[in-house]
C-alpha positions in Angstrom: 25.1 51.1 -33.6 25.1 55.1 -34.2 22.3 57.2 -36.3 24.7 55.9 -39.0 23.5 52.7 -39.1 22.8 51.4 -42.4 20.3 49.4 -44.6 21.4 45.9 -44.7 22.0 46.7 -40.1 18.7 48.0 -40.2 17.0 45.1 -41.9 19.5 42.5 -39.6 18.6 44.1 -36.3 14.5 44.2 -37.0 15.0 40.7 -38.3 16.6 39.3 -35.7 14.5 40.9 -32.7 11.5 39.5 -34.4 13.3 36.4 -34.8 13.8 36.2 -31.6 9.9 36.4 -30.5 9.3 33.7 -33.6 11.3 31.0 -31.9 13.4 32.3 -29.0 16.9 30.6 -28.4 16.9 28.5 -25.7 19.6 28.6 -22.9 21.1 25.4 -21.7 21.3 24.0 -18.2 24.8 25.5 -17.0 24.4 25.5 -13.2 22.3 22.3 -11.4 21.3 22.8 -7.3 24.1 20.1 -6.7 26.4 22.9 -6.9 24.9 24.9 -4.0 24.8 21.0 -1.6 21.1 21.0 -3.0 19.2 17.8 -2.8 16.5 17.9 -5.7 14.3 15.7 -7.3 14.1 15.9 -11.2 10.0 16.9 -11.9 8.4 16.8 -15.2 4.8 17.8 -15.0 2.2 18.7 -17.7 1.2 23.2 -18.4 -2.3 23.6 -18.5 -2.6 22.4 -22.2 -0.6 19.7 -21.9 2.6 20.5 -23.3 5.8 19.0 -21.1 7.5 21.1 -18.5 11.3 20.4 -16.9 11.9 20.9 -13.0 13.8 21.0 -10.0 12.0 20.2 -6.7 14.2 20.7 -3.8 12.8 19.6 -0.2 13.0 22.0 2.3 15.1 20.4 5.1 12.7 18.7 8.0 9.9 22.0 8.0 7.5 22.3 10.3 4.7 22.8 7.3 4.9 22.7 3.6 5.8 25.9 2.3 6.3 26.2 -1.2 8.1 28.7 -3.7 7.4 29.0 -7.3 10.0 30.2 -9.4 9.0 31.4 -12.6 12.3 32.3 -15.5 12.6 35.5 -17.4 12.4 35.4 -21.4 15.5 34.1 -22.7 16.5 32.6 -19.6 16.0 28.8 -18.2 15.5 27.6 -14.4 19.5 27.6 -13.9 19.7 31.1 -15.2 21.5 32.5 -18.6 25.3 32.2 -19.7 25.5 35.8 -21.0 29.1 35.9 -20.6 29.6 33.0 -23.5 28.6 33.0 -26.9 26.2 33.7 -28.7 24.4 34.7 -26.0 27.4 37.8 -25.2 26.8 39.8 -28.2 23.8 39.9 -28.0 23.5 41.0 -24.4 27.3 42.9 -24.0 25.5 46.6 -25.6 23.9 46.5 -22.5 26.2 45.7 -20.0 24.4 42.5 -19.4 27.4 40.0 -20.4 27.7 37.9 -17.4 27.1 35.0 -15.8 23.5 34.7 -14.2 23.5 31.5 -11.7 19.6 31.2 -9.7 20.7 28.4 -7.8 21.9 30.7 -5.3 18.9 31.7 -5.4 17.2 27.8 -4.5 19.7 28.3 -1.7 18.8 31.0 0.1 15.0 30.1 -0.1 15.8 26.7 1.0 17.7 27.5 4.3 15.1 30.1 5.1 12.5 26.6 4.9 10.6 26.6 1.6 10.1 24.4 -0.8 10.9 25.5 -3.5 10.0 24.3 -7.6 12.1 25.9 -10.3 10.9 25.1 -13.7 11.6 25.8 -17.2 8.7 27.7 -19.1 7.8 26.3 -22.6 10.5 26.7 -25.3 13.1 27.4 -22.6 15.9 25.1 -21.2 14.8 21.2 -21.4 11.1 21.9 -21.2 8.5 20.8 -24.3 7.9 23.1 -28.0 5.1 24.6 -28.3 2.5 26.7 -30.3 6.0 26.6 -33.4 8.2 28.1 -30.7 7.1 31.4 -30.1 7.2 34.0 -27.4 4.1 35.8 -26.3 5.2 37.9 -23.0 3.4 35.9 -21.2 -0.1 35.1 -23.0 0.5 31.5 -23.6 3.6 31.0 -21.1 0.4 31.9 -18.6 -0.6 28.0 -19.0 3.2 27.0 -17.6 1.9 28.9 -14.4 -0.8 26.8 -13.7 0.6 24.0 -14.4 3.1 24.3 -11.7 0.4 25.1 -9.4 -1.2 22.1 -10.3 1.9 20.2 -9.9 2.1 21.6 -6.3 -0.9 20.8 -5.4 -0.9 17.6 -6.7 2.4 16.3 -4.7 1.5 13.6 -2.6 4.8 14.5 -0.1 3.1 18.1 0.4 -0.1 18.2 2.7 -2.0 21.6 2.3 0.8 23.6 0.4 0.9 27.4 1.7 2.3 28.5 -1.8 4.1 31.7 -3.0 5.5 32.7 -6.7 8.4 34.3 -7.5 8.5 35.3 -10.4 10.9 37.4 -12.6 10.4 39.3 -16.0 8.3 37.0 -18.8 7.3 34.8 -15.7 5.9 38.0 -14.0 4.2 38.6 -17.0 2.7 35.0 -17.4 1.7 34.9 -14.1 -0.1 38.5 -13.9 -1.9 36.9 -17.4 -2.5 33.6 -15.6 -4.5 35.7 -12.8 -6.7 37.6 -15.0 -7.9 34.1 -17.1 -8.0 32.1 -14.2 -8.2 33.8 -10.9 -9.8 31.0 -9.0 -6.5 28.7 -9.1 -5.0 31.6 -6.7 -7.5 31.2 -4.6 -5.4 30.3 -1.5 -1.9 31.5 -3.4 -0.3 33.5 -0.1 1.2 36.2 -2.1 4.0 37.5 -5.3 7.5 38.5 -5.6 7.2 40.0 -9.1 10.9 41.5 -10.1 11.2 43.3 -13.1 7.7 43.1 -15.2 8.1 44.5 -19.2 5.8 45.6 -21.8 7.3 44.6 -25.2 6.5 47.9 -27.1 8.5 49.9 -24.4 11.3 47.6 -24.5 11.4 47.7 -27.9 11.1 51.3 -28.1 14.1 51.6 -26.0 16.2 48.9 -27.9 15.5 50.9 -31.5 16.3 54.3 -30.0 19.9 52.5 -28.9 20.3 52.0 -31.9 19.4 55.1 -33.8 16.5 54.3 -35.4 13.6 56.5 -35.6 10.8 55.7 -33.2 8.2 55.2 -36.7 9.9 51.8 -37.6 8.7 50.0 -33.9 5.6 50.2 -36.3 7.1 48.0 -38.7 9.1 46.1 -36.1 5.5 44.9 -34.9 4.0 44.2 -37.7 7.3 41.6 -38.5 6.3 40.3 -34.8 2.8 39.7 -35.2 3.6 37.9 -37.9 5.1 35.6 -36.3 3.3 35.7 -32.3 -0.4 37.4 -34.0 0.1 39.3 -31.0 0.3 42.8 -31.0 3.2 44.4 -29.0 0.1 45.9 -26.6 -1.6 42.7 -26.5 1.7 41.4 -24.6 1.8 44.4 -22.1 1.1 43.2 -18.3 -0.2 46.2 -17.2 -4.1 45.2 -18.0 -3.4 41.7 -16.1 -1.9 43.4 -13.2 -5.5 44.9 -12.9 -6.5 41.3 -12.0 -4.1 40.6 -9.3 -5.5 39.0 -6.1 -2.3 38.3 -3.7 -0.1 40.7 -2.3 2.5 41.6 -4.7 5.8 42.7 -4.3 7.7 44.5 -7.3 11.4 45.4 -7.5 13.3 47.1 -10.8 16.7 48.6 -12.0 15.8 52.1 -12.2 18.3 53.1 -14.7 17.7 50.0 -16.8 18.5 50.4 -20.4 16.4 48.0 -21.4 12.8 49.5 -19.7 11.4 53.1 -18.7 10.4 53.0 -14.8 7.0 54.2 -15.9 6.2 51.0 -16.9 6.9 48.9 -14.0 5.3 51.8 -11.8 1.7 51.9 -13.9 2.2 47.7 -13.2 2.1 48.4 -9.3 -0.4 51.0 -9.7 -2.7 48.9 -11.3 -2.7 46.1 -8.8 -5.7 46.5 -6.7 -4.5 44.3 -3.4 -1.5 44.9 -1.4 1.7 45.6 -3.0 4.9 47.3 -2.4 7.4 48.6 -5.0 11.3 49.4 -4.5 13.9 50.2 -7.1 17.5 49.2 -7.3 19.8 52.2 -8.2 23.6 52.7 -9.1 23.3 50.5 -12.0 22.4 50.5 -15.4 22.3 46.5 -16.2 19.2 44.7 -16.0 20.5 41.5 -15.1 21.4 43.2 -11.8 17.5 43.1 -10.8 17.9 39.2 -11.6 20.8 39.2 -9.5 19.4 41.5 -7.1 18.1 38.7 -4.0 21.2 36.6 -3.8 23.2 40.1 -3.0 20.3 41.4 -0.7 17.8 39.1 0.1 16.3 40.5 3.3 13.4 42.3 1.8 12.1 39.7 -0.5 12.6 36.7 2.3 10.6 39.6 5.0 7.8 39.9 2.8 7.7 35.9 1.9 7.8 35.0 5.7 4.8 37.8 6.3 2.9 35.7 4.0 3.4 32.7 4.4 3.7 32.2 8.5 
């Protein structure tokens, strides 16, 4: 879209962003850890409030002690990943340079040969997991109970003795877990630390997605009012930056710099706000954000160092 853009591409484009907080479109299964010579188990387990959450666990082959990785989706996204490079999910995502194929069970691999467990779950309204609250997306406030459900789950495995558990978790699930520490800090108690890849606020996102497409910064007012409508959040109110105040494990962040979607400003007052250990590094030479997603299956050394600091 240019500054030319139109009336009835005006109306479609706030419409279909708010649309798409009202009742998200879910992306299908398309990669399973069979692919990868994964043994799994199928896991369905309860969030905090009950609703019904889809799983992978995959055993870590013979470990000396149960070590246990949590891997948390972005928005959009399910366990397996997101098949941006098919419709209808390419034209939405092809403006940005993010219309390809995102697989995570590379992903499962590498954290299962370095010896974790590791669970990879679908939050609520994603992938095969349970509706909830009429579909919506909250960046995080109510995908916050998914989190501690999984913990939960964890702990309550019978196969695990004493889990030392870690959380990796990407975008929306960065979010939702940042919100799950502030509400409920004492389910971390004993959480060894946080790979935290590409938190968002939704009013700086959005921001950036209007100004692509030539709209004056003034409508993101009315672009919020269409969403709280729909979430009764406010685009503040789904911000991670005051939850990151709350953090209490040592947190790594990692983010496209040049990221079309996001200003670096944001994910740095995120790691300035987190009062506990934490490191921050940015990914450069691209401007896609599904290359932060991609970012530990290319290069996984950092993220698997700070993991086996952790959780030895």
């Amino acid at each position: 879209m240019t500054a030319q853009i139109d009336a009835a591409q005006v109306e479609h484009l706030l419409q279909h962003v708010a649309d798409s907080f009202g009742r998200p479109m879910r992306s299908p299964l398309t990669h399973f850890p069979h692919e990868a010579g994964l043994a799994h188990q199928d896991v369905t387990f309860p969030s905090r409030d009950g609703v019904p959450l889809e799983g992978w666990f995959i055993p870590a082959d013979n470990p000396v002690e149960d070590r246990v990785v949590i891997c948390n989706h972005p928005f959009w996204f399910s366990r397996a990943g997101l098949p941006a490079h098919l419709e209808p999910w390419r034209s939405t995502w092809s403006l940005t340079g993010n219309d390809f194929d995102v697989d995570f069970v590379p992903d499962y691999k590498l954290l299962h040969d370095a010896g974790y467990h590791v669970l990879a779950y679908d939050l609520r309204n994603s992938g095969l997991s349970g509706a909830a609250n009429g579909g919506v997306f909250t960046g995080g406030v109510l995908e916050s109970r998914d989190v501690l459900g999984s913990l939960d789950h964890v702990r309550s495995r019978t196969d695990l003795r004493d889990p030392k558990i870690a959380l990796f978790s990407r975008c929306a699930g960065a979010n939702a877990t940042f919100r799950a520490m502030s509400t409920h800090p004492e389910d971390f108690a004993g959480v060894r630390c946080l790979v935290a890849p590409q938190p968002m606020s939704a009013r700086v996102t959005l921001e950036r997605t209007l100004r692509g497409a030539g709209l004056p910064q003034e409508r993101v007012a009315e672009l919020e009012h269409r969403i709280r409508m729909r979430t009764s959040l406010t685009l503040d109110g789904m911000s991670p930056i005051p939850w990151a105040g709350a953090t209490t494990v040592p947190t790594l962040l990692y983010q496209v710099r040049d990221d079309v979607l996001t200003d670096p400003a944001d994910v740095q007052a995120v790691h300035d706000a987190i009062p506990v250990e934490k490191d921050l590094f940015w990914i450069e030479g691209t401007t896609r954000r599904f290359d932060g997603y991609t970012h530990f299956q290319r290069d996984p050394a950092r993220v698997l160092a700070w993991l086996d600091a952790h959780l030895s």
